[in-house]
VOSE-860259 format. One record per residue: residue number from 1; x, y, z of N, C-alpha, C in turn; residue in three letters. Coordinates in pm, whole numbers. Each point is the difference from the previous one (the first is absolute). Layout:
residues N
ATOM     n      n_X      n_Y      n_Z     ca_X     ca_Y     ca_Z      c_X      c_Y      c_Z   res
ATOM   NUM        X        Y        Z        X        Y        Z        X        Y        Z   ALA
...
This chain:
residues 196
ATOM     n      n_X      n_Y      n_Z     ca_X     ca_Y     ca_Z      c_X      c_Y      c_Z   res
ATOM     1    10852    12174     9858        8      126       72       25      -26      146   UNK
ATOM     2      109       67       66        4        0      136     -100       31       14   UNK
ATOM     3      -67      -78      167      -98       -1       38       36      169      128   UNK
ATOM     4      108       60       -4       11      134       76      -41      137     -135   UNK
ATOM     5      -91       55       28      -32      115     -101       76       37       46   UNK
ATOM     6       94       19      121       69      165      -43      109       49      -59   UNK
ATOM     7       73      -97     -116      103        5      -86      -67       96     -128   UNK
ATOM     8      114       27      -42      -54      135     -141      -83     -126     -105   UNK
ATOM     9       51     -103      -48     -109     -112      -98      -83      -54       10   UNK
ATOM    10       12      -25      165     -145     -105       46      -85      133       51   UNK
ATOM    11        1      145       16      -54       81      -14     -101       68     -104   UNK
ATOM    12       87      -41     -131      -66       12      -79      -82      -92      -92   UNK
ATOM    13       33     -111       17      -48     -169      -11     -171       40       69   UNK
ATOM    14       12       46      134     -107       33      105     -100       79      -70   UNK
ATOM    15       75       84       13      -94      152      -60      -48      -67     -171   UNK
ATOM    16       40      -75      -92      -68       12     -106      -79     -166       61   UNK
ATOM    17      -35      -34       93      -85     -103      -23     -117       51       31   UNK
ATOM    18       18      121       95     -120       80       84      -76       99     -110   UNK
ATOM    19      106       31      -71      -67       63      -80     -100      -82     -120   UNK
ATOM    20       63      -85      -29      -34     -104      -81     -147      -59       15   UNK
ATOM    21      -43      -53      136      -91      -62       77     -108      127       -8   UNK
ATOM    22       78       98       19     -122      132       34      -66       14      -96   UNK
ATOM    23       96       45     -152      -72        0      -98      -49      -93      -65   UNK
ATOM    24       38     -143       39     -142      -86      -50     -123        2       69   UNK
ATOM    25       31       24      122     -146       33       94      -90      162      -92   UNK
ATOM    26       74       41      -86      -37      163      -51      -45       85      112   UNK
ATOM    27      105      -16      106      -35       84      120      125      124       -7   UNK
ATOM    28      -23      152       36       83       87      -22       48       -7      123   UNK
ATOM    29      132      103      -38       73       14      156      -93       43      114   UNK
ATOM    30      -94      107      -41      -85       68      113     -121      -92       36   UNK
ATOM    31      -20     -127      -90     -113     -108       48      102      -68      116   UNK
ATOM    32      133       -4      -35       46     -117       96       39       96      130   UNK
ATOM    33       36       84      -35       10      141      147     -139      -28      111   UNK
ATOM    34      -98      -36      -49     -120       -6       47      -34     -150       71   UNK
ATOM    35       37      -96     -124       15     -163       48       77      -14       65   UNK
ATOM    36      144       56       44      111      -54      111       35      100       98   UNK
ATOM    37      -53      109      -24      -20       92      102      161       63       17   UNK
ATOM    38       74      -20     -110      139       50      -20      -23      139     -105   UNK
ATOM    39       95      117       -2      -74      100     -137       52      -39     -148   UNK
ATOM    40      -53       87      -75       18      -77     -122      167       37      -22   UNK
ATOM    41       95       78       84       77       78      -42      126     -172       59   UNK
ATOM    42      -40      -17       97       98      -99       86       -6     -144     -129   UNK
ATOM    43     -136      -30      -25      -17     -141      -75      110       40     -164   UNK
ATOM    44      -11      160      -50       19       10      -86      209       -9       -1   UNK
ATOM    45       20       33      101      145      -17        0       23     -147        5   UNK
ATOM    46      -98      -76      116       49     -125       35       22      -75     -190   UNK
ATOM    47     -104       38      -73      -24      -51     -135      135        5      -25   UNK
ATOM    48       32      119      -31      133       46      -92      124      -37        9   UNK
ATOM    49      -13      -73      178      118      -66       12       89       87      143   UNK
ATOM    50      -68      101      -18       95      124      108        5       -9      144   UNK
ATOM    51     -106      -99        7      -25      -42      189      -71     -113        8   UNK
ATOM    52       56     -110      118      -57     -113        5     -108       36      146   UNK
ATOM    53     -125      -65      -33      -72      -51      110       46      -61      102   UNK
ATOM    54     -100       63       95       12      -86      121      -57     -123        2   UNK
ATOM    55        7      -89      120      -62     -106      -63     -123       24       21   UNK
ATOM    56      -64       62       99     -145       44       18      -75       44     -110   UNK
ATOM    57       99      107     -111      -63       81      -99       35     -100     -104   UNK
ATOM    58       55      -82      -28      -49     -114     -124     -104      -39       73   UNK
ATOM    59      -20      -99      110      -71      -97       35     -158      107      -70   UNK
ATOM    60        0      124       72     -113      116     -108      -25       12      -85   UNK
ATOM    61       99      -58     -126       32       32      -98      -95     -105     -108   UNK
ATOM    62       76     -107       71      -52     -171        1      -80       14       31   UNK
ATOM    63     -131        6       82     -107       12       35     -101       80      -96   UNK
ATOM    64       28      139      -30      -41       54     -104       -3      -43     -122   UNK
ATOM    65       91      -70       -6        5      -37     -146      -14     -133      -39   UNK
ATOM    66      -59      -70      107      -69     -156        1       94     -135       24   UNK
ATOM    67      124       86       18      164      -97        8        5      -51      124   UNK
ATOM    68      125     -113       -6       -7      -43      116      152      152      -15   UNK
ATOM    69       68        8      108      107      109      -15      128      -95       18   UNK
ATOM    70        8     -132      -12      147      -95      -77      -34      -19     -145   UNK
ATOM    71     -104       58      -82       -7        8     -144      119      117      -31   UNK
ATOM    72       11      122       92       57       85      -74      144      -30       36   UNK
ATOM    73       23      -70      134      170      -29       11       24     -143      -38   UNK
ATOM    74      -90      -77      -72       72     -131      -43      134      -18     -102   UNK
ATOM    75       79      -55        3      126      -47      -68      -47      -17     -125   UNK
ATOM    76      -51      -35      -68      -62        2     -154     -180       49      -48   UNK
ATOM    77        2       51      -73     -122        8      -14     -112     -118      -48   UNK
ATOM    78     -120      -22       12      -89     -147      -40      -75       93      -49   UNK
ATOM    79      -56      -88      -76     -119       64      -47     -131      -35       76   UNK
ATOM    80      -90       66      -32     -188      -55       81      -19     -101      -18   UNK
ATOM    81       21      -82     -121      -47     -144      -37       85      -42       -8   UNK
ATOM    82       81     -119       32       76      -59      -19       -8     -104      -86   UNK
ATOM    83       16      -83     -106       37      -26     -113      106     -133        5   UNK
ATOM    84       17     -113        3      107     -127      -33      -67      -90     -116   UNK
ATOM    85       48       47      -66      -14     -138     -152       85     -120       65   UNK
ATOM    86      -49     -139      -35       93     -131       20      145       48      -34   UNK
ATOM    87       -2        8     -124      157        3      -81      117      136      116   UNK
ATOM    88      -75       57       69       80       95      103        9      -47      131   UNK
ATOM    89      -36      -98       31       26      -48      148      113     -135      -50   UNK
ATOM    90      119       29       39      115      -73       16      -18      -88      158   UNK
ATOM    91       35     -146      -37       47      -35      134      124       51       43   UNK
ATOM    92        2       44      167      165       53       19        9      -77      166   UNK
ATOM    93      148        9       11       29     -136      125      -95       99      132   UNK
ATOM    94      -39     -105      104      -44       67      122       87      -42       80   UNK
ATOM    95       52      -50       52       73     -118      117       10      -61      -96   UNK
ATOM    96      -32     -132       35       28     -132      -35     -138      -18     -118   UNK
ATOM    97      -49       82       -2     -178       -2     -139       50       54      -59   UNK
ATOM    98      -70       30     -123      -62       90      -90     -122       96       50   UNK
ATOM    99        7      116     -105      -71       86       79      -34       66     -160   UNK
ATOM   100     -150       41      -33      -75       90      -70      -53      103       36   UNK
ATOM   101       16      148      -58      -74       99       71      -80      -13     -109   UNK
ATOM   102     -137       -5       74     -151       46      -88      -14      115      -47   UNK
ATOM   103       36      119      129      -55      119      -33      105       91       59   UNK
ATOM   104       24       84      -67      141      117       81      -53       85      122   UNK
ATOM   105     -189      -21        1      -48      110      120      -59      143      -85   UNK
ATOM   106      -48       71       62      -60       85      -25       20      170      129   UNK
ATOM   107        0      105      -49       47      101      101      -51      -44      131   UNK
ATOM   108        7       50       82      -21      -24      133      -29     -165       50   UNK
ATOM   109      -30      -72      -96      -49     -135       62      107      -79       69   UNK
ATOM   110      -82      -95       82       76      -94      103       50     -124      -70   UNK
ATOM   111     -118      -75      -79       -7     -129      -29      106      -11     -132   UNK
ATOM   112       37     -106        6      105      -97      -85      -61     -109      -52   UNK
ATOM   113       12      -11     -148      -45     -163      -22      147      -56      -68   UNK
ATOM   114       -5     -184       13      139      -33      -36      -96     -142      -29   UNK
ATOM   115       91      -38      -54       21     -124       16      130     -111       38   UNK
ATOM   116      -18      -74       93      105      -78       44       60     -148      -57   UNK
ATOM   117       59      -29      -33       24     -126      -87      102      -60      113   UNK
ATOM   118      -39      -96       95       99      -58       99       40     -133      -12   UNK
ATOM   119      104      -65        2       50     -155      -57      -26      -76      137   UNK
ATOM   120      -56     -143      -71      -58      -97      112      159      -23       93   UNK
ATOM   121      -68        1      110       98      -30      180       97      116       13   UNK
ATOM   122      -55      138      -81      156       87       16      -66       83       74   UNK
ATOM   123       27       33      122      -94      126      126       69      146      -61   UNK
ATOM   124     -171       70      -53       36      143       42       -8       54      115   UNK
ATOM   125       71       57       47        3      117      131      -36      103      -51   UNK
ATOM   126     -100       89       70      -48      168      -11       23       73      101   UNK
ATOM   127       70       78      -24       93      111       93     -116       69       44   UNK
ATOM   128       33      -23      161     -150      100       88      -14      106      -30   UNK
ATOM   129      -85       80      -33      -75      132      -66     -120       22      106   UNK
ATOM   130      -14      130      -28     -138      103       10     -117     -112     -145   UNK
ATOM   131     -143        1       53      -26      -72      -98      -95      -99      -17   UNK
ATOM   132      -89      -50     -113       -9     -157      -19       -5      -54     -142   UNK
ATOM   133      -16     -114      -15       48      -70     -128     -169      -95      -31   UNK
ATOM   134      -64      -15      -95      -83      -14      -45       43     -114     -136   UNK
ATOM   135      -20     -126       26       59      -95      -75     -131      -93      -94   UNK
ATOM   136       -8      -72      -97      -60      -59     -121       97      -96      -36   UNK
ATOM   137      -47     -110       44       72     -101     -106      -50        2     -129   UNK
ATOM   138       89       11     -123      -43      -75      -84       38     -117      -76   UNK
ATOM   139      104      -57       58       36     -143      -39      112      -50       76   UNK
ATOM   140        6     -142       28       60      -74       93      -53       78      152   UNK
ATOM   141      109     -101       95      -69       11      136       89      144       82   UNK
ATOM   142      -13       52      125       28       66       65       -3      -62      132   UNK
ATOM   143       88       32       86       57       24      127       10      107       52   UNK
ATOM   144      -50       55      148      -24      114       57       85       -7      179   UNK
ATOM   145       91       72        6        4      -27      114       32      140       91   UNK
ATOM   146      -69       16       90      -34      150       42      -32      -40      129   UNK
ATOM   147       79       39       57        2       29      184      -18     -112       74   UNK
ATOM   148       56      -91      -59      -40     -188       74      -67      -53      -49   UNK
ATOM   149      -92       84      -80     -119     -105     -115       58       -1      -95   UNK
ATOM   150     -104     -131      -89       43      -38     -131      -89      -32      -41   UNK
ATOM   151      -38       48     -127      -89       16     -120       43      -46     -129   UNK
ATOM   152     -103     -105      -38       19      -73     -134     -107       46      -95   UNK
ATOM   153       75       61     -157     -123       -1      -98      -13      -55      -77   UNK
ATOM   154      -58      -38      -84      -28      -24     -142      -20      121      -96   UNK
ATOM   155      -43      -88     -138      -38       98     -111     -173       49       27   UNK
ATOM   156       39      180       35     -138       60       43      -29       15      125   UNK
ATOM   157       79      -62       37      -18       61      125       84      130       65   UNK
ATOM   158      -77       71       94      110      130       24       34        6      170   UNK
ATOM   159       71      151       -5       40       30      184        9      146      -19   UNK
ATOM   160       26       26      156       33      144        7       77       -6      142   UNK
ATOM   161       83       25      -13      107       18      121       45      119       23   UNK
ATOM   162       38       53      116       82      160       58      124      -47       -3   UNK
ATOM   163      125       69      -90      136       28       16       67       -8       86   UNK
ATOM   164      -55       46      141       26       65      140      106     -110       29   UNK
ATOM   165      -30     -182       -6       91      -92       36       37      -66      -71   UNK
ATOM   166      143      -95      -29       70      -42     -108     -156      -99      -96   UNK
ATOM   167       -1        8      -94      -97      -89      -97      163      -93     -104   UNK
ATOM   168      -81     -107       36      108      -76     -136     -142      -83      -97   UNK
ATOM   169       66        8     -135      -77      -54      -84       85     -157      -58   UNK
ATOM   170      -62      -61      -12       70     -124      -75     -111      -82      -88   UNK
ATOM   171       24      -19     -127      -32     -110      -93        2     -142       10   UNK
ATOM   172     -143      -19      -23      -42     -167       78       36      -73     -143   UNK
ATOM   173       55     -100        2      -44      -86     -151      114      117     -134   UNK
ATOM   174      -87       34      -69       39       72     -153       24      157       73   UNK
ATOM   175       57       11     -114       40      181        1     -191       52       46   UNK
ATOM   176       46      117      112     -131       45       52        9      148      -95   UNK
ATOM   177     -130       59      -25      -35      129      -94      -89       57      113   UNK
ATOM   178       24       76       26      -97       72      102       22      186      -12   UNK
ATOM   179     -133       -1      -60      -43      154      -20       10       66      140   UNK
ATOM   180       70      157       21       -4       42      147      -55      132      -46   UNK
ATOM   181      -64       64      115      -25      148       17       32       55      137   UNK
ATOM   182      116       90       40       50       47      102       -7      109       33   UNK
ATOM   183      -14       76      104       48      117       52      107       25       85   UNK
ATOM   184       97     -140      -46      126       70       51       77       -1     -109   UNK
ATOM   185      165       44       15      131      -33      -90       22     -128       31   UNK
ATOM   186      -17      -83      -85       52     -153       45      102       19      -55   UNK
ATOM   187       96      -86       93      105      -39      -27       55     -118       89   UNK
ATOM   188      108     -102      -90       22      -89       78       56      -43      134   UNK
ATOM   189      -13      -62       91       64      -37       88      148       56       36   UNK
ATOM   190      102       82       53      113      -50        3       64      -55      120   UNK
ATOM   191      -81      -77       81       49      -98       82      -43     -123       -5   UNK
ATOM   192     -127      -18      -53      -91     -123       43       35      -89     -155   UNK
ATOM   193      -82     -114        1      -39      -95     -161        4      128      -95   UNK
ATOM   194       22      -57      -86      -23       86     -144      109      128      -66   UNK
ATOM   195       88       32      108       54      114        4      136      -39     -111   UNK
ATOM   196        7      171      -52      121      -30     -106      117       36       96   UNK
């Protein structure tokens, strides 16, 4: 879904998630008239598709209804729990790695889990982001290099670094496996090591 409600589909994409959310909360139009301080007559069009919110009157909306208010304009819908069996996480190229998504995310949430599969002496580059990266070895070594420092791991050992400045990753010895959890979009380098 475009992330702009005010097209006639992502209008109505809008309006049935609001409605959707409401009635699992089993809250009526005139409970949420009361919770967002909008009337029940305005929420009831916004439902139907006939008028998009402001962003003030989602952010109300969202609030009332326990959302973050990028649950109701996200590009696909997630579900509350998120769910990865082994047999559904494909390795797929990152740069110059492999790359596993753990988990697709959940409505409103920030965090990302992956896993990274990086080949010994080949530098990933991570494209500067809003952000930080939250790393787990779990087999072979790691290389860290972030703002003039450099950081070596092993198996079990972890880090947590901010996005804000170039980070490159590189594999000490054997192919490195390192579990991540992020709150940014990683993506690779396209100037530095690692870049496709």
């Amino acid at each position: 879904m475009d992330q702009n409600p005010n097209g006639g589909a992502e209008k109505a994409e809008l309006g049935r998630r609001i409605r959707e959310a409401r009635q699992l909360r089993g809250m009526t139009l005139k409970e949420m008239d009361e919770s967002a301080g909008l009337s029940a007559t305005h929420i009831s069009e916004i439902e139907r598709g006939k008028t998009s919110p402001t962003i003030g009157a989602l952010i109300r909306i969202a609030t009332a209804l326990g959302r973050e208010a990028s649950f109701f304009v996200e590009p696909e819908v997630l579900p509350d729990i998120a769910r990865t069996s082994r047999p559904e996480r494909v390795r797929q190229p990152f740069g110059l790695a492999g790359m596993e998504v753990q988990t697709p995310g959940v409505p409103g949430g920030r965090l990302k889990a992956l896993t990274l599969h990086l080949q010994p002496s080949v530098p990933l580059g991570l494209a500067v982001t809003d952000g930080s990266i939250a790393g787990y070895v779990v087999a072979g070594g790691l290389q860290i290099e972030s703002d003039g420092s450099v950081e070596v791991l092993g198996p079990g050992d972890s880090i947590h670094v901010h996005l804000d400045i170039p980070v490159t990753l590189t594999a000490t010895g054997s192919e490195a496996e390192v579990f991540v959890v992020t709150t940014a979009d990683l993506a690779p380098s396209s100037t530095g090591p690692g870049s496709t």
